[in-house]
CHARMM internal coordinates of N, CA and C (Angstrom, degrees):
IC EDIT
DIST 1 N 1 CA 1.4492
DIST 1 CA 1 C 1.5302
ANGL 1 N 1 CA 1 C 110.23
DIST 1 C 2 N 1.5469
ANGL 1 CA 1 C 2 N 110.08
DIHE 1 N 1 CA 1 C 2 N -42.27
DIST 2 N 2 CA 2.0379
ANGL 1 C 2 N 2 CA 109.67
DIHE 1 CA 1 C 2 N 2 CA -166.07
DIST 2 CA 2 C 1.6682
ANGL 2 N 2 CA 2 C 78.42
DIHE 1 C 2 N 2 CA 2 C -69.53
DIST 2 C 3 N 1.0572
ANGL 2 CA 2 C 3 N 140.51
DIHE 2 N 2 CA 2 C 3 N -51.80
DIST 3 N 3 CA 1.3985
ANGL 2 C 3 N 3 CA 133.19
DIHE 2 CA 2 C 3 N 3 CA -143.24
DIST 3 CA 3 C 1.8221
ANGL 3 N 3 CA 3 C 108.33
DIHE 2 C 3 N 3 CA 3 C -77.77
DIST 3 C 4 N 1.5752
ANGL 3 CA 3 C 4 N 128.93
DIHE 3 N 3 CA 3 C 4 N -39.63
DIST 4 N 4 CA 1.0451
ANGL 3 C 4 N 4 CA 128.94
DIHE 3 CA 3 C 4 N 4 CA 146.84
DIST 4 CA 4 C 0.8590
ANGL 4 N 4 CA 4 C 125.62
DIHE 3 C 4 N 4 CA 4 C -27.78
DIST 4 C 5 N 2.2880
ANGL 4 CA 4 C 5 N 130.81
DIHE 4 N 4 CA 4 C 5 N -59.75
DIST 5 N 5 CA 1.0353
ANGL 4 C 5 N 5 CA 125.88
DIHE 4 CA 4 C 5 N 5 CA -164.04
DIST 5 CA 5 C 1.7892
ANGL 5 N 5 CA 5 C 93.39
DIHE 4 C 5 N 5 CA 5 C -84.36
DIST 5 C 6 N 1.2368
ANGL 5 CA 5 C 6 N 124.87
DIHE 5 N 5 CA 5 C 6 N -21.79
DIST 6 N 6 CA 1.6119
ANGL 5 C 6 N 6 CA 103.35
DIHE 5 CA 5 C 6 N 6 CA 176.97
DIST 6 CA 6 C 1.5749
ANGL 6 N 6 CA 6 C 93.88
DIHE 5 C 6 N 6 CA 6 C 130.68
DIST 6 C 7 N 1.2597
ANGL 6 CA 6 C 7 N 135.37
DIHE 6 N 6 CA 6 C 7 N -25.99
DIST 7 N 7 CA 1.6567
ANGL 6 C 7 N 7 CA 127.76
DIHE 6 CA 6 C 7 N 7 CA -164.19
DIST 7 CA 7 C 1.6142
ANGL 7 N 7 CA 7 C 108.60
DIHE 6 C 7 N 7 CA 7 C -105.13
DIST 7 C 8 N 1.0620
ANGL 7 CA 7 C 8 N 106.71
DIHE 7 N 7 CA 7 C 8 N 17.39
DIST 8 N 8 CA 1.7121
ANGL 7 C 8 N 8 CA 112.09
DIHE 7 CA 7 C 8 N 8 CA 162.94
DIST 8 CA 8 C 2.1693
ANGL 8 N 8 CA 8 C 113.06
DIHE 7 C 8 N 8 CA 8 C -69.09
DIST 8 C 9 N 0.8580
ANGL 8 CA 8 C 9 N 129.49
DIHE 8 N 8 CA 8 C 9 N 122.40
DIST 9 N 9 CA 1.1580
ANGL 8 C 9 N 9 CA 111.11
DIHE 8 CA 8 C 9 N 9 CA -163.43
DIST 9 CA 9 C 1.6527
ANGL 9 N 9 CA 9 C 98.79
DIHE 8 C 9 N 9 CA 9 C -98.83
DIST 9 C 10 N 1.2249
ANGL 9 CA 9 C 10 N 96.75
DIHE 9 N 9 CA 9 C 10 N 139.53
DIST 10 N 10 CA 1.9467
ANGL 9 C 10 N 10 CA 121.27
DIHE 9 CA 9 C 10 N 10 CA 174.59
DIST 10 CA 10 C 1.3780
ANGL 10 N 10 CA 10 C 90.67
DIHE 9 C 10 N 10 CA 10 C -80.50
DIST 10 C 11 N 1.4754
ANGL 10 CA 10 C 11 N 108.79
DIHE 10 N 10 CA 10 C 11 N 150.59
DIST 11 N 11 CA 1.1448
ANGL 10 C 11 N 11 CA 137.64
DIHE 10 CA 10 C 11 N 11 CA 166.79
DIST 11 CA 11 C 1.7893
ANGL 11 N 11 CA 11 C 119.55
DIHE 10 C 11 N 11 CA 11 C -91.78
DIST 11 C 12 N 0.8550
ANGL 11 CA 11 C 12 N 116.03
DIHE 11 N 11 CA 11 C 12 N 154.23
DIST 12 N 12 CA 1.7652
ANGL 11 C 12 N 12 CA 124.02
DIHE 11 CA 11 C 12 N 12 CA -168.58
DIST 12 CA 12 C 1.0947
ANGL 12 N 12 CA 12 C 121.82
DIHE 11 C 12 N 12 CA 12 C -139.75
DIST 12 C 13 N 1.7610
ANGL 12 CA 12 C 13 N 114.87
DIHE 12 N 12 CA 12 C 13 N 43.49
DIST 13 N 13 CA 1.5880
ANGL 12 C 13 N 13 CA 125.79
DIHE 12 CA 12 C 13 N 13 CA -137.22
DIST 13 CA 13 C 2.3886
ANGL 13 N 13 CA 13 C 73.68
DIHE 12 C 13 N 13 CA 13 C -122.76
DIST 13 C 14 N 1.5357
ANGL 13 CA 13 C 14 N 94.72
DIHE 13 N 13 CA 13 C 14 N 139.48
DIST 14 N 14 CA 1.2021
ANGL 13 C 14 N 14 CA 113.13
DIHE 13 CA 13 C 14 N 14 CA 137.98
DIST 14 CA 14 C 1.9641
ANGL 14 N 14 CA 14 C 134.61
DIHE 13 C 14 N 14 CA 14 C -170.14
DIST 14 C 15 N 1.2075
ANGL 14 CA 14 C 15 N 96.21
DIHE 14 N 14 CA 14 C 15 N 130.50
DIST 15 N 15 CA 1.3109
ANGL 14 C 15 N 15 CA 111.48
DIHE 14 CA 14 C 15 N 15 CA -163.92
DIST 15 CA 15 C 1.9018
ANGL 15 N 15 CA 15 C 96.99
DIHE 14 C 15 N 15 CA 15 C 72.94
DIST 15 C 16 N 1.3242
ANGL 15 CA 15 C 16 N 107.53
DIHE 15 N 15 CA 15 C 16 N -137.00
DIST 16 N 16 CA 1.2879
ANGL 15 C 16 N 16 CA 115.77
DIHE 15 CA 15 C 16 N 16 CA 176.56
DIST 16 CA 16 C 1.1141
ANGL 16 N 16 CA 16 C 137.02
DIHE 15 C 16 N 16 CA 16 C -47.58
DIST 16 C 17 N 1.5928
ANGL 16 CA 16 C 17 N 113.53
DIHE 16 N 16 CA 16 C 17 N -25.69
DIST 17 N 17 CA 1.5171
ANGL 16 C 17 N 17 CA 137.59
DIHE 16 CA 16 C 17 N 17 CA -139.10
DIST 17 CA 17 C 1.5835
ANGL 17 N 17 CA 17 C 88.70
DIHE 16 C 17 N 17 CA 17 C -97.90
DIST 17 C 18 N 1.1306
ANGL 17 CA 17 C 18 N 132.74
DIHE 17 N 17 CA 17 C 18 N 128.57
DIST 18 N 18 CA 1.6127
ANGL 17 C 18 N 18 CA 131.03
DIHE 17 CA 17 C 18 N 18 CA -176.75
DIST 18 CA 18 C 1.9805
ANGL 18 N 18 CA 18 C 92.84
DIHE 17 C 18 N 18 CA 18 C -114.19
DIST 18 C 19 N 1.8149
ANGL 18 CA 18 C 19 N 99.63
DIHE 18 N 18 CA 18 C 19 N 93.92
DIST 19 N 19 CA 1.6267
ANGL 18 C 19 N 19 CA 69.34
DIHE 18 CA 18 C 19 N 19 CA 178.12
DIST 19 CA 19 C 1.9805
ANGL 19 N 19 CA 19 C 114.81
DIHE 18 C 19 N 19 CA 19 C -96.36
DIST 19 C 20 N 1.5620
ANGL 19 CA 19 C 20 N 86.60
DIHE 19 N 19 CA 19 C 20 N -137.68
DIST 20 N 20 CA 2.3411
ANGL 19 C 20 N 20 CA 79.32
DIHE 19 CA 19 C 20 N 20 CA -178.00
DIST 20 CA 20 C 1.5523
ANGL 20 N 20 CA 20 C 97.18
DIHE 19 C 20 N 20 CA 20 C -88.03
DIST 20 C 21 N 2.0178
ANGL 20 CA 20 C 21 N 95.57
DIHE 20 N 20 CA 20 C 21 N 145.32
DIST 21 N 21 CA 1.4030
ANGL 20 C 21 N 21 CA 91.45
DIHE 20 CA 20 C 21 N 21 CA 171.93
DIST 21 CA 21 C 1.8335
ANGL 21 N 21 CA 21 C 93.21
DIHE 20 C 21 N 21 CA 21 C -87.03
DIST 21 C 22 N 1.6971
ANGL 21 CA 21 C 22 N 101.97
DIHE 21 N 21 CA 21 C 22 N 163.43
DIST 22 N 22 CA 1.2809
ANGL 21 C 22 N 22 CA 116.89
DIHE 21 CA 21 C 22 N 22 CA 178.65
DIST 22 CA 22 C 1.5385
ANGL 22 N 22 CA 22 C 97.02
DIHE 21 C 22 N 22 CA 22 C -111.14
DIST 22 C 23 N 1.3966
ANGL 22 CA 22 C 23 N 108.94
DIHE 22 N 22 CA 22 C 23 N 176.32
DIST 23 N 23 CA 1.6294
ANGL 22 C 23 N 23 CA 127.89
DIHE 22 CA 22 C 23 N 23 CA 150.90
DIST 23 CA 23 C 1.6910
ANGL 23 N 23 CA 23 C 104.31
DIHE 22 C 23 N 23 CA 23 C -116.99
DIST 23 C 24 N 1.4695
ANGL 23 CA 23 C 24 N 100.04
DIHE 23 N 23 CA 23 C 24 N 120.84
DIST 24 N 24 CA 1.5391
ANGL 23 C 24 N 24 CA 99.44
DIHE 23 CA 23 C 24 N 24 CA 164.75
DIST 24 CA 24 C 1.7796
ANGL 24 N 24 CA 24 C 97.76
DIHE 23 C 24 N 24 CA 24 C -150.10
DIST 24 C 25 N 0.9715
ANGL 24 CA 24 C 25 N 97.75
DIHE 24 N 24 CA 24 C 25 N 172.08
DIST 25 N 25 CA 1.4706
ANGL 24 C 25 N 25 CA 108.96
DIHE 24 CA 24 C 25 N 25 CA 170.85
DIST 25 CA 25 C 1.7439
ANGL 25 N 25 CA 25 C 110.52
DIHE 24 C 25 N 25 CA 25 C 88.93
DIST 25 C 26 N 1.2257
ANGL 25 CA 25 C 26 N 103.93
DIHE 25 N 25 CA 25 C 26 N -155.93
DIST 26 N 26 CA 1.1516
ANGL 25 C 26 N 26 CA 108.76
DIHE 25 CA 25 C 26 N 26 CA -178.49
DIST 26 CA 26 C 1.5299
ANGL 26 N 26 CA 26 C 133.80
DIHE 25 C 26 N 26 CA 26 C 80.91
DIST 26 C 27 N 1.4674
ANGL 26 CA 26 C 27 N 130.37
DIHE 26 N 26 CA 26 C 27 N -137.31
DIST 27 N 27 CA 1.3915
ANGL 26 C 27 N 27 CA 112.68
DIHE 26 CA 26 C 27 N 27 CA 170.08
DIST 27 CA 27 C 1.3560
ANGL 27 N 27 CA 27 C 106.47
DIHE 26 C 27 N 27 CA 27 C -130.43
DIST 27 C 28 N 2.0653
ANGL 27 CA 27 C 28 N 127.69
DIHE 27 N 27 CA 27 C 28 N 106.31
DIST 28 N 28 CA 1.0736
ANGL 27 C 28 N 28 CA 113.83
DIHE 27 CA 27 C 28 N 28 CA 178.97
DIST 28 CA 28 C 1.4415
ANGL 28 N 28 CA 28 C 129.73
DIHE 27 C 28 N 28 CA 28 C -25.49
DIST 28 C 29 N 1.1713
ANGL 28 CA 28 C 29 N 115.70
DIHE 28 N 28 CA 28 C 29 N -54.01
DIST 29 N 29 CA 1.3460
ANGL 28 C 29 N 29 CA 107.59
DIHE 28 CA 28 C 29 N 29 CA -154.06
DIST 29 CA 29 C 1.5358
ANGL 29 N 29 CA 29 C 108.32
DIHE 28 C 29 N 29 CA 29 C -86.57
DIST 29 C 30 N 1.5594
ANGL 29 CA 29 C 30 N 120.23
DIHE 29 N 29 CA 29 C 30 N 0.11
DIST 30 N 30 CA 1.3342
ANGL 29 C 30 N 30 CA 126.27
DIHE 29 CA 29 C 30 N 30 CA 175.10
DIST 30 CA 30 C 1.6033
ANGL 30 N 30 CA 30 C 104.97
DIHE 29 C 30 N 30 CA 30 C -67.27
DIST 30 C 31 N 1.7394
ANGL 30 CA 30 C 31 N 109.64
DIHE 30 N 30 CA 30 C 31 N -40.56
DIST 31 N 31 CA 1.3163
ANGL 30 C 31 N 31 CA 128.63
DIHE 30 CA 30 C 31 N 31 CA -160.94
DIST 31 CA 31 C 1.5056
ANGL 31 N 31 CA 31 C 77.43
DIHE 30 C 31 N 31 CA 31 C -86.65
DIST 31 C 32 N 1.0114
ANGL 31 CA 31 C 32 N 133.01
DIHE 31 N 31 CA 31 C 32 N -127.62
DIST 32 N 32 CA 1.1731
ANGL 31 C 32 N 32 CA 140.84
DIHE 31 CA 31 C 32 N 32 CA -171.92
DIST 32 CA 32 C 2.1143
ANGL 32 N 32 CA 32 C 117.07
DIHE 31 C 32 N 32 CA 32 C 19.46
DIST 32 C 33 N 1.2739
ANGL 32 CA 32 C 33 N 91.45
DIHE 32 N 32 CA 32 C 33 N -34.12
DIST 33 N 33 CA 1.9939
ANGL 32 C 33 N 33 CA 94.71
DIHE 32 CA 32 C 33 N 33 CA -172.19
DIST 33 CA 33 C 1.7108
ANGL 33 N 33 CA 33 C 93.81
DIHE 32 C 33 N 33 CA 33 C -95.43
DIST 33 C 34 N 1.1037
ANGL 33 CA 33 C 34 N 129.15
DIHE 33 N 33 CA 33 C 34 N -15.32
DIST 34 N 34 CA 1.8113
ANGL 33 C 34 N 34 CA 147.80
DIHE 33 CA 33 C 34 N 34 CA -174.29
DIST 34 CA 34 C 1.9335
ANGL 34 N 34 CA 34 C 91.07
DIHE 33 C 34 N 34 CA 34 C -84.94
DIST 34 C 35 N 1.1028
ANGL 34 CA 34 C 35 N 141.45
DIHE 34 N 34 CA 34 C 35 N -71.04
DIST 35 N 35 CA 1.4530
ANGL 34 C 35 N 35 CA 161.72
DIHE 34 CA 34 C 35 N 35 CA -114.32
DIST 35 CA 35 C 2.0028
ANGL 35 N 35 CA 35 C 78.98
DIHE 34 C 35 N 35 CA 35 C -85.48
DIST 35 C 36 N 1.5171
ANGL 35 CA 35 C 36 N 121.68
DIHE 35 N 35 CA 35 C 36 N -68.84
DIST 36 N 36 CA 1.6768
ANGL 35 C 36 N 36 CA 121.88
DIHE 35 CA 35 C 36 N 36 CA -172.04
DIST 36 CA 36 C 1.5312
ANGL 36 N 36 CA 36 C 97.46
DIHE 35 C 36 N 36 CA 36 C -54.26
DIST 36 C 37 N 1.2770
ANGL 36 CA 36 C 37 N 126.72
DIHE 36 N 36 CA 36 C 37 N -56.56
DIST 37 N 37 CA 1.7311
ANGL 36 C 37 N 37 CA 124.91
DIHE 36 CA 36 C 37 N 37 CA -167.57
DIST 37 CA 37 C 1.5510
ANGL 37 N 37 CA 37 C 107.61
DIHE 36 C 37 N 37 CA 37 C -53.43
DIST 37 C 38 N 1.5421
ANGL 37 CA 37 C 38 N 112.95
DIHE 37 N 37 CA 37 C 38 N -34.63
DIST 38 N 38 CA 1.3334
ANGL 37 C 38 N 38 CA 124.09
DIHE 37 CA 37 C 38 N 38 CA -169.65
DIST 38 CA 38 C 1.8848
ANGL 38 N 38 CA 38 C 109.84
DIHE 37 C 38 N 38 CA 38 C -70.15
DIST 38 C 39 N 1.6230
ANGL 38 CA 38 C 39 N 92.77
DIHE 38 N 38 CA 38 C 39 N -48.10
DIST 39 N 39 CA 1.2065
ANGL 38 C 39 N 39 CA 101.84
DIHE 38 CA 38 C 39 N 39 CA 166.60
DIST 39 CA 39 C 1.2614
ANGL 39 N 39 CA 39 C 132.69
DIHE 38 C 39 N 39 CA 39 C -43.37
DIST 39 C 40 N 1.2519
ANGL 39 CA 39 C 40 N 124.84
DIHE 39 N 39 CA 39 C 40 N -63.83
DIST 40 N 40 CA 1.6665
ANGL 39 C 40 N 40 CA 158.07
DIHE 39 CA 39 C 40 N 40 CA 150.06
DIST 40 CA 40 C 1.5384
ANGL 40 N 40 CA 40 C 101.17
DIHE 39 C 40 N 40 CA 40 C -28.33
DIST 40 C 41 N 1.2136
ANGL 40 CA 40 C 41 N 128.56
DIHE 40 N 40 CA 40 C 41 N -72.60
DIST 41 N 41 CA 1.1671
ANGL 40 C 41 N 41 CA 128.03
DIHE 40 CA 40 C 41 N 41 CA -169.48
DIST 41 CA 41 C 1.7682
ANGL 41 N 41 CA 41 C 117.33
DIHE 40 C 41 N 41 CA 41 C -86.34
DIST 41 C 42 N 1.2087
ANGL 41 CA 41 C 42 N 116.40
DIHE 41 N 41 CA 41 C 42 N 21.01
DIST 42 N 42 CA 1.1559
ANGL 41 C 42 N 42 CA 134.11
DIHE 41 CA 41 C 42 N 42 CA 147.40
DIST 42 CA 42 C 1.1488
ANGL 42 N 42 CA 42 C 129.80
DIHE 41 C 42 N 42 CA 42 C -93.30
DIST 42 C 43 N 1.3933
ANGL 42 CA 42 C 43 N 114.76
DIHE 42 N 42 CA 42 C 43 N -23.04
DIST 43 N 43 CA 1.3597
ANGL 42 C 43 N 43 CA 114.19
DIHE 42 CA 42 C 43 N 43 CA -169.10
DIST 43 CA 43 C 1.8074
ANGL 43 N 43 CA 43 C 97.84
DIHE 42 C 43 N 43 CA 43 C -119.77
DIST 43 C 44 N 1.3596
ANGL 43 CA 43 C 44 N 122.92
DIHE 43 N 43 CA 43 C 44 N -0.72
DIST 44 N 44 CA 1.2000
ANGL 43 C 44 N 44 CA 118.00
DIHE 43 CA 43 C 44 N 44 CA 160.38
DIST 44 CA 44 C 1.5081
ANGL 44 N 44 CA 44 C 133.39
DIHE 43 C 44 N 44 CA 44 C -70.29
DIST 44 C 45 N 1.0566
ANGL 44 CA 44 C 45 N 149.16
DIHE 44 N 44 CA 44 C 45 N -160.51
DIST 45 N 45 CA 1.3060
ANGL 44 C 45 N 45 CA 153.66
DIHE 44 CA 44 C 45 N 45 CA 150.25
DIST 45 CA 45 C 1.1883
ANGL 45 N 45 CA 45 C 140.06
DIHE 44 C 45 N 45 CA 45 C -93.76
DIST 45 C 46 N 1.8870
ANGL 45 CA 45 C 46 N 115.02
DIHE 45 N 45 CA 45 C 46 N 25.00
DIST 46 N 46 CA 1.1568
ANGL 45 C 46 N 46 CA 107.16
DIHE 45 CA 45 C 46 N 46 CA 152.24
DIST 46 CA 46 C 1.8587
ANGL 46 N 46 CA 46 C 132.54
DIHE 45 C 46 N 46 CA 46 C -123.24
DIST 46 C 47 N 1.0752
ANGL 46 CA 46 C 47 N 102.57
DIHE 46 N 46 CA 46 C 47 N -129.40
DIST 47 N 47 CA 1.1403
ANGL 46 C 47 N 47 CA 102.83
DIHE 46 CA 46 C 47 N 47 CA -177.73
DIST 47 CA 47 C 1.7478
ANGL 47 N 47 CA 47 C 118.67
DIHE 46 C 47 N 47 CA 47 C -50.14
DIST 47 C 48 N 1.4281
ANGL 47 CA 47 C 48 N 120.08
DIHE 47 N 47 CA 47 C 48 N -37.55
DIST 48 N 48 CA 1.6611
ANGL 47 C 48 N 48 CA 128.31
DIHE 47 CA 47 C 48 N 48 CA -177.41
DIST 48 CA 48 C 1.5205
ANGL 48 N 48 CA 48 C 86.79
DIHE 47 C 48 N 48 CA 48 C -67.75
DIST 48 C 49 N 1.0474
ANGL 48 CA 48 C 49 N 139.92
DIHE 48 N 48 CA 48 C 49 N -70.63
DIST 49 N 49 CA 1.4222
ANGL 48 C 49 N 49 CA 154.29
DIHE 48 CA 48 C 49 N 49 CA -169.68
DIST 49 CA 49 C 1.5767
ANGL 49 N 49 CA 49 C 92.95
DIHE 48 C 49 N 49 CA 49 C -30.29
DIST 49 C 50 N 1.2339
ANGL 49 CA 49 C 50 N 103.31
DIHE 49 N 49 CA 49 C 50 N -88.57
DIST 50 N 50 CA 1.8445
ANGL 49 C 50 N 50 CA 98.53
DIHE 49 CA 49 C 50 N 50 CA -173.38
DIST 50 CA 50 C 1.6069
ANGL 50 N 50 CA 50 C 123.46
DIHE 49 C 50 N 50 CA 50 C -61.42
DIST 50 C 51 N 1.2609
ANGL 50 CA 50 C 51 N 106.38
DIHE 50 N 50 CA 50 C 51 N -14.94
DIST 51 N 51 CA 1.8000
ANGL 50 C 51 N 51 CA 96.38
DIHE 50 CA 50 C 51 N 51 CA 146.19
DIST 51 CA 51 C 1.2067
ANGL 51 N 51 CA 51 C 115.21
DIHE 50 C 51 N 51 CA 51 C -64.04
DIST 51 C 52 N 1.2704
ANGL 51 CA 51 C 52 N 131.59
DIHE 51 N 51 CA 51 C 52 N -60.37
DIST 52 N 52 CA 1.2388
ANGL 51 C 52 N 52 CA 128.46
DIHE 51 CA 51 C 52 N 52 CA 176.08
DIST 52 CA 52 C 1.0296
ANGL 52 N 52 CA 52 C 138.60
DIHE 51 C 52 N 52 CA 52 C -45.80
DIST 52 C 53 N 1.3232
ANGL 52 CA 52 C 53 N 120.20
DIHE 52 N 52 CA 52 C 53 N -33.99
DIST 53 N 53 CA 1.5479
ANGL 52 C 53 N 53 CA 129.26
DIHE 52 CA 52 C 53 N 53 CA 172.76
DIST 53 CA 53 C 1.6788
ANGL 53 N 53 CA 53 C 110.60
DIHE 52 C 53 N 53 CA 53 C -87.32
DIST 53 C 54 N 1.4014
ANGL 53 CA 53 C 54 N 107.15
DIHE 53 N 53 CA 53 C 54 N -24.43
DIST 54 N 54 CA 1.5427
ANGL 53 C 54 N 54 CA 95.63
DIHE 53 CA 53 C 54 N 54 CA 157.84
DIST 54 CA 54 C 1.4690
ANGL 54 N 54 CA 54 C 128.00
DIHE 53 C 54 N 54 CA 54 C -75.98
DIST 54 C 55 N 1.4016
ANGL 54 CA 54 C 55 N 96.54
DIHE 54 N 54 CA 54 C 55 N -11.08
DIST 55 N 55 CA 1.8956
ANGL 54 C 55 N 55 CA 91.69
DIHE 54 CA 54 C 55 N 55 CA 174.64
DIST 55 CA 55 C 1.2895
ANGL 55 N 55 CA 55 C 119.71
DIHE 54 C 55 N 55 CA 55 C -106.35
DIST 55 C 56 N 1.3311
ANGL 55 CA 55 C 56 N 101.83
DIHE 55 N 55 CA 55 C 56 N 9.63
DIST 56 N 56 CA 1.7108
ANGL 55 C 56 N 56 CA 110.27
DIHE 55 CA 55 C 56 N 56 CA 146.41
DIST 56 CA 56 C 1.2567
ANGL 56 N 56 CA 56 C 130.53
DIHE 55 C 56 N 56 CA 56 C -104.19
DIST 56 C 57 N 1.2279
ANGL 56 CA 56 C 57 N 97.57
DIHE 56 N 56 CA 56 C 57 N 1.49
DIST 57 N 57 CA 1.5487
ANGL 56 C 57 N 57 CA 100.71
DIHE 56 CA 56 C 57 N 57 CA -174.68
DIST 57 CA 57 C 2.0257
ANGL 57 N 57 CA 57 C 87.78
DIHE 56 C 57 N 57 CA 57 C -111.02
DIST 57 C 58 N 0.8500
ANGL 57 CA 57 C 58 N 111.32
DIHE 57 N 57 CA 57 C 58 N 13.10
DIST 58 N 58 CA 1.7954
ANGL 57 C 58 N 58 CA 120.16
DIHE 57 CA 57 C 58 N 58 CA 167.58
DIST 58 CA 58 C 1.1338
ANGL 58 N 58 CA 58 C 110.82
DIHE 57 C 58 N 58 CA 58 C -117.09
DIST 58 C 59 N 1.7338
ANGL 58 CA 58 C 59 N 126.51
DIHE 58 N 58 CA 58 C 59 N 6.70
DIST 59 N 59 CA 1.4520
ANGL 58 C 59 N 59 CA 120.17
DIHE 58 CA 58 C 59 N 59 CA 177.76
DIST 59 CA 59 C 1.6640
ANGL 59 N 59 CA 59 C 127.98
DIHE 58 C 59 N 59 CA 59 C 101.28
DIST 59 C 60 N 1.3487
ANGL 59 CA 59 C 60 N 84.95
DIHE 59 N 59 CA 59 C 60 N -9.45
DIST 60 N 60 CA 1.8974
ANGL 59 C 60 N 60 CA 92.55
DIHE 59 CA 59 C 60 N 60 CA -179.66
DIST 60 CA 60 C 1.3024
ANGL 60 N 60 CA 60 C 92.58
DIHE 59 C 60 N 60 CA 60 C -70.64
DIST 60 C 61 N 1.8243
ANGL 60 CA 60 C 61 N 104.01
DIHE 60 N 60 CA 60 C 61 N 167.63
DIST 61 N 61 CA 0.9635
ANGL 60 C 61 N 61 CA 120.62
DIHE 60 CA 60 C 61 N 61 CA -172.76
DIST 61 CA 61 C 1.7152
ANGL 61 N 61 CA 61 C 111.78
DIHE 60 C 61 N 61 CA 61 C -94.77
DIST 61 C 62 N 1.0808
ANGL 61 CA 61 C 62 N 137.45
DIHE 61 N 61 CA 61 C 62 N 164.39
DIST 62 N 62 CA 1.8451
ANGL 61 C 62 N 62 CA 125.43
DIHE 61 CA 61 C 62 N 62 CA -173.97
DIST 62 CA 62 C 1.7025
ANGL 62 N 62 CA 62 C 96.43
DIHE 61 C 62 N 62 CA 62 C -59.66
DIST 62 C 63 N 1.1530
ANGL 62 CA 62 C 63 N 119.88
DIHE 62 N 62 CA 62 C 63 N -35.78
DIST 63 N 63 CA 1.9308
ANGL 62 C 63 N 63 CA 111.59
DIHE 62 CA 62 C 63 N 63 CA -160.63
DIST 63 CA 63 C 1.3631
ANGL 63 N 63 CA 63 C 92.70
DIHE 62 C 63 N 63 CA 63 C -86.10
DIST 63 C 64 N 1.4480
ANGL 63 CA 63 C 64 N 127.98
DIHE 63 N 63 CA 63 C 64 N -38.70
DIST 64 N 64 CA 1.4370
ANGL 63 C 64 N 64 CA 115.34
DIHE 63 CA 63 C 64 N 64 CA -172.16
DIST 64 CA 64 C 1.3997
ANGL 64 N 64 CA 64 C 118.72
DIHE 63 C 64 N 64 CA 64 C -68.93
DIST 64 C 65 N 1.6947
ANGL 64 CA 64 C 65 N 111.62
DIHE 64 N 64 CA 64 C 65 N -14.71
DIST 65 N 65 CA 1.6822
ANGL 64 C 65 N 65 CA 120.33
DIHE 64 CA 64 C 65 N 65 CA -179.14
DIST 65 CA 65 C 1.5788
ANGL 65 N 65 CA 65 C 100.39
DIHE 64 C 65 N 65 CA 65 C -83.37
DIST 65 C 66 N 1.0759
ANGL 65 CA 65 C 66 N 120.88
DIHE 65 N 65 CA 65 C 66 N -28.61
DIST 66 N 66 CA 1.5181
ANGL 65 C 66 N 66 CA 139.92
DIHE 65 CA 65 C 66 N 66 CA -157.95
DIST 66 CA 66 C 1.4406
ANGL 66 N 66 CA 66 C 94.59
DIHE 65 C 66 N 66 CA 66 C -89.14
DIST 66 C 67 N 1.3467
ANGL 66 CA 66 C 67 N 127.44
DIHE 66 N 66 CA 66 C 67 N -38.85
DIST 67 N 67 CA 1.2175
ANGL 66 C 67 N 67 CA 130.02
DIHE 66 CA 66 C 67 N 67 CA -169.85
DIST 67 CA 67 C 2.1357
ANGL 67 N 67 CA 67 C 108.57
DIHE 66 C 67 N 67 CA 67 C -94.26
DIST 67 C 68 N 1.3636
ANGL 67 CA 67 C 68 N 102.00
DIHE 67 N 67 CA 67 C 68 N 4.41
DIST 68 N 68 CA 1.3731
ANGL 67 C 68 N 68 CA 109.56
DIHE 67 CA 67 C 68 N 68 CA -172.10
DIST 68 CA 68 C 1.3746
ANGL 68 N 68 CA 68 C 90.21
DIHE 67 C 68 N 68 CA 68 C -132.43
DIST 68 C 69 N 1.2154
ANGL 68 CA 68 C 69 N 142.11
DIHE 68 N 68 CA 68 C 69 N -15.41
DIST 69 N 69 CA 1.1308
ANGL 68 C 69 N 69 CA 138.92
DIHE 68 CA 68 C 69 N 69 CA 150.01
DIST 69 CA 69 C 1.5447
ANGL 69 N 69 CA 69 C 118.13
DIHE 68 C 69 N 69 CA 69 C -42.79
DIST 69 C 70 N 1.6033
ANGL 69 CA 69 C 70 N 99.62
DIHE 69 N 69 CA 69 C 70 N -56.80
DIST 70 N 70 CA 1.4661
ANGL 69 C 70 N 70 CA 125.63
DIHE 69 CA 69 C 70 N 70 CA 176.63
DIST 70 CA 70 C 1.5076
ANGL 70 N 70 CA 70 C 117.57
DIHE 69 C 70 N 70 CA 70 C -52.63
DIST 70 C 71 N 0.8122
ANGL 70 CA 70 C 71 N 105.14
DIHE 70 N 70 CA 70 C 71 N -31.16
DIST 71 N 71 CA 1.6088
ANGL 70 C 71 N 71 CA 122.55
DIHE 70 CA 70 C 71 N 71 CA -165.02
DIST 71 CA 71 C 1.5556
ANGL 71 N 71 CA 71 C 100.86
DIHE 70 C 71 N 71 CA 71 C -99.29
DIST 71 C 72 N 1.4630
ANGL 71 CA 71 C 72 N 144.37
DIHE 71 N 71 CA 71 C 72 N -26.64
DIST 72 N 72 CA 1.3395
ANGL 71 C 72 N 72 CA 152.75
DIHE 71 CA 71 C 72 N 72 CA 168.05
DIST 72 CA 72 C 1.7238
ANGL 72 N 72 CA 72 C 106.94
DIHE 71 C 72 N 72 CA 72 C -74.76
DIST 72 C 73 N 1.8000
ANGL 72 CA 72 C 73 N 95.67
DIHE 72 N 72 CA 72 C 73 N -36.84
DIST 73 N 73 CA 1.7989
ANGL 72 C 73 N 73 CA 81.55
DIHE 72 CA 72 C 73 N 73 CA 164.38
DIST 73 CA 73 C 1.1796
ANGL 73 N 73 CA 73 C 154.71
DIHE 72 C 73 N 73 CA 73 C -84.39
DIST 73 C 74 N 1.7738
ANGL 73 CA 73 C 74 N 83.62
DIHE 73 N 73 CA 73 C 74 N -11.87
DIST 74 N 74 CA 1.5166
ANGL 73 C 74 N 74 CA 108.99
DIHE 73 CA 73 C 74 N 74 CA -175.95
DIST 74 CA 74 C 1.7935
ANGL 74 N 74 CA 74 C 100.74
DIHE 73 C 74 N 74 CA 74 C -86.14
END
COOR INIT
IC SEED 1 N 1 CA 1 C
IC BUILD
């Protein structure tokens, strides 16, 4: 399902070299109708929320929590 809507993350690994996984692909508009719920349920008070605020409080960046938010709903 995360990989359909697009927020499954690819890997960027060769030989030794471990590089960043991305999110690409998938079906805009799957990602796109996922991105407001993600929003919303980050900034609410439950369970998406305190993932989220722990993966900023671990250094992620706001879109990469937002984008793993996305990916926990799908």
């Amino acid at each position: 399902m995360a990989a359909l809507a697009g927020v499954a993350p690819h890997p960027n690994d060769s030989g030794l070299k471990r590089g960043y996984r991305k999110i690409r692909g998938g079906r805009p508009d799957v990602r796109s109708a996922l991105f407001m719920p993600a929003l919303r349920a980050a900034a609410g008070h439950g369970e998406f929320a305190s993932f989220y605020k722990r993966l900023i409080a671990n250094g992620k960046k706001p879109m990469v929590a937002i984008a793993a938010v996305m990916r926990k709903i799908s």
